[in-house]
C-alpha positions in Angstrom: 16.2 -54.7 -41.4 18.6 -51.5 -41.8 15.6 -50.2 -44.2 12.9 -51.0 -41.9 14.5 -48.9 -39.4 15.6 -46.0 -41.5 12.0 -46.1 -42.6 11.1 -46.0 -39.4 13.2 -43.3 -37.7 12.3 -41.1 -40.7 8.8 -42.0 -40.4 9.1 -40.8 -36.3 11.3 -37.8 -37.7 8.5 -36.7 -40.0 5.8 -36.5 -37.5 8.5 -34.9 -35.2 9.0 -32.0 -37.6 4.9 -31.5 -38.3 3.7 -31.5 -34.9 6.7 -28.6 -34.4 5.2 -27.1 -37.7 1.9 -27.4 -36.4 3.1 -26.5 -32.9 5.0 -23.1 -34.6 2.2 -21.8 -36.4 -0.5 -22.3 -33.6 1.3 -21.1 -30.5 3.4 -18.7 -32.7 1.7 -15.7 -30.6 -1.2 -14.9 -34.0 -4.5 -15.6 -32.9 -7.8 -16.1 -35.1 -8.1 -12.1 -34.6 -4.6 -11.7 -35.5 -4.0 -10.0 -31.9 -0.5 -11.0 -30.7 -1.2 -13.0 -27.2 1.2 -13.3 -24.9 2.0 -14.7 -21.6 3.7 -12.9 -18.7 5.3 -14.9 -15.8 7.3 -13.2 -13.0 10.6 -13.9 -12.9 10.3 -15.4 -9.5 7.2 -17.3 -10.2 7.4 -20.7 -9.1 4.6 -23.2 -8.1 1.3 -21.5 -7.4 0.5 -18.0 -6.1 0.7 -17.3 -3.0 -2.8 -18.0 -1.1 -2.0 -15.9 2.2 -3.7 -12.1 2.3 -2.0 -9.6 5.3 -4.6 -7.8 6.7 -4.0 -4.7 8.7 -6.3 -5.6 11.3 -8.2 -8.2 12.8 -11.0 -7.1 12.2 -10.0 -6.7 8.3 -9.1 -10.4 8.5 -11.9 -11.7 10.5 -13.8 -9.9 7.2 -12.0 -11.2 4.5 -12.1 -15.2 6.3 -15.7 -14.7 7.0 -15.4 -15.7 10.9 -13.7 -15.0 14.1 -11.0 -17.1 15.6 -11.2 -15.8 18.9 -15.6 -16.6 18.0 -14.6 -20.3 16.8 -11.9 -20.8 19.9 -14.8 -19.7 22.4 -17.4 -21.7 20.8 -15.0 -24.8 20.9 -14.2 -24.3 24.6 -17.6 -23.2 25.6 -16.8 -19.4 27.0 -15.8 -16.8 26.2 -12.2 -15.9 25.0 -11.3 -12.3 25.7 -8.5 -10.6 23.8 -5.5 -8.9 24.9 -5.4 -4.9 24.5 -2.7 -2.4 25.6 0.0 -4.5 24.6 3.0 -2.8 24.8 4.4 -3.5 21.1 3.3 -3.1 18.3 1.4 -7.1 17.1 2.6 -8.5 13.8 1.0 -12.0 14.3 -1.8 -13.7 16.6 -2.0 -17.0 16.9 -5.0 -18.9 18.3 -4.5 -22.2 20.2 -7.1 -24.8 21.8 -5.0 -26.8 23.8 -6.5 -30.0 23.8 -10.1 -28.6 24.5 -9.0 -27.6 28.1 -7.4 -23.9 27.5 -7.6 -21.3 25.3 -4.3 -19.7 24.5 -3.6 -16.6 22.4 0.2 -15.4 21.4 0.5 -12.0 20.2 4.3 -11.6 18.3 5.6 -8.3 17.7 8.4 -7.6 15.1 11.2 -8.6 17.1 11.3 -12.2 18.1 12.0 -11.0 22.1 8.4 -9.4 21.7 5.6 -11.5 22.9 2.5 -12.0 25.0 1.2 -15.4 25.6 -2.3 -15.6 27.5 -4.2 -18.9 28.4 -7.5 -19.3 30.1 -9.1 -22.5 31.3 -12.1 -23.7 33.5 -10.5 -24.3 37.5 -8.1 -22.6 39.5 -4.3 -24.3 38.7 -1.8 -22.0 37.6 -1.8 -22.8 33.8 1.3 -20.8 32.8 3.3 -23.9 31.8 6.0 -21.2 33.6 7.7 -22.9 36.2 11.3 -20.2 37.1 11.7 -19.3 39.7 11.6 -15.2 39.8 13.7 -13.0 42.7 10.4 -10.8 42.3 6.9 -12.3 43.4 4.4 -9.6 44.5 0.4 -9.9 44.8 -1.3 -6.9 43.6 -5.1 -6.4 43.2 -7.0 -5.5 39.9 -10.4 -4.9 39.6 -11.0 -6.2 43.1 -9.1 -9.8 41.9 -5.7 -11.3 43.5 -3.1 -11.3 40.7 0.3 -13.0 41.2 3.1 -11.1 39.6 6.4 -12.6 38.7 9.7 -11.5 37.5 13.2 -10.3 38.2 14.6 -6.8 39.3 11.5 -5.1 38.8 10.5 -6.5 35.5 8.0 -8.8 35.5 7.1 -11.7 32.7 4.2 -13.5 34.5 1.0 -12.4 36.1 -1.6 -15.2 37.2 -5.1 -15.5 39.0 -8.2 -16.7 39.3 -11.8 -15.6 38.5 -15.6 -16.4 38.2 -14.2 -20.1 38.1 -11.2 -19.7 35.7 -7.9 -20.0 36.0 -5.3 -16.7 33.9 -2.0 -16.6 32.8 -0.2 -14.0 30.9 3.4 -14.0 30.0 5.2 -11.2 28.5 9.1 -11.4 27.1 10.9 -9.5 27.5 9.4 -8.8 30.9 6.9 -5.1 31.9 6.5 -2.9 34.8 3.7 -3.4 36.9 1.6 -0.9 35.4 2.0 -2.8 32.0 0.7 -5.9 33.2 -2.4 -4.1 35.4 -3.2 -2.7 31.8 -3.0 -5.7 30.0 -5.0 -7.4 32.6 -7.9 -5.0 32.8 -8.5 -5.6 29.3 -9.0 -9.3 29.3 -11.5 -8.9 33.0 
């Protein structure tokens, strides 16, 4: 029985030590050409590549993906979606929600995380802010002929809503704008 297994362990041993012959001499970087082939990993590397591409612009990534979100979140929701100009930081991400095929919303992040626009559209005339402080500063101001509620605290304002052609706005803005600011970031979107 001892000499069965001996045989056997030598008999496993054996075709251990060809295949790392075989192994050796195959992957021992000498291909038929006799070019030395090699391959280079980063350092770093771990699991797949990455799959993301930044894009300085929209535009540039609207380009590269071969469609529009803002296109695809107004076609979803039947109207139109503008988009937000004059912000007053500079935008690092923009992420485009449909919530629950009743509002559009659109947040713009800038490079701090207390930099942020959040705007939401929807069909009606409810205040769709999902906001509900209660600001020391509420003042009705008019832009492009339309009734805009602004709201904030000592001056500086973080929430501007109204109503137009049917559809109800809201557009937050941490950490909180002049006047001015929001009547320019308004304009855009009217």
């Amino acid at each position: 029985m001892l000499r069965k297994m001996n045989n056997r362990v030598c008999g496993v041993m054996l075709a251990a030590m060809m295949a790392a012959a075989v192994s050796a001499t195959a992957c021992g970087g000498q291909g038929s050409t006799g070019k030395t082939v090699t391959a280079q990993h980063p350092e770093d590397f771990v699991g797949m590549p990455n799959p993301f591409t930044d894009n300085a612009t929209l535009e540039e990534a609207e380009e590269y993906a071969g469609f529009s979100p803002m296109a695809e979140l107004s076609q979803v929701l039947g109207f139109s979606v503008p988009e937000v100009k004059n912000i007053p930081f500079e935008v690092t991400s923009t992420v485009y929600t449909n919530g629950w095929n009743e509002f559009a919303q659109v947040e713009y992040q800038g490079k701090s995380q207390d930099e942020a626009v959040l705007f939401r559209k929807a069909r009606g005339t409810d205040d769709i802010s999902g906001d509900y402080n209660t600001y020391s500063d509420v003042k009705e101001v008019t832009v492009k002929e339309v009734s805009v509620t602004l709201k904030g605290d000592d001056g500086q304002y973080k929430l501007a809503i109204w109503q137009q052609d049917g559809f109800a706005y809201s557009l937050n803005y941490e950490p909180g704008g002049s006047q001015a600011v929001f009547v320019e970031m308004i304009q855009s979107v009217q």
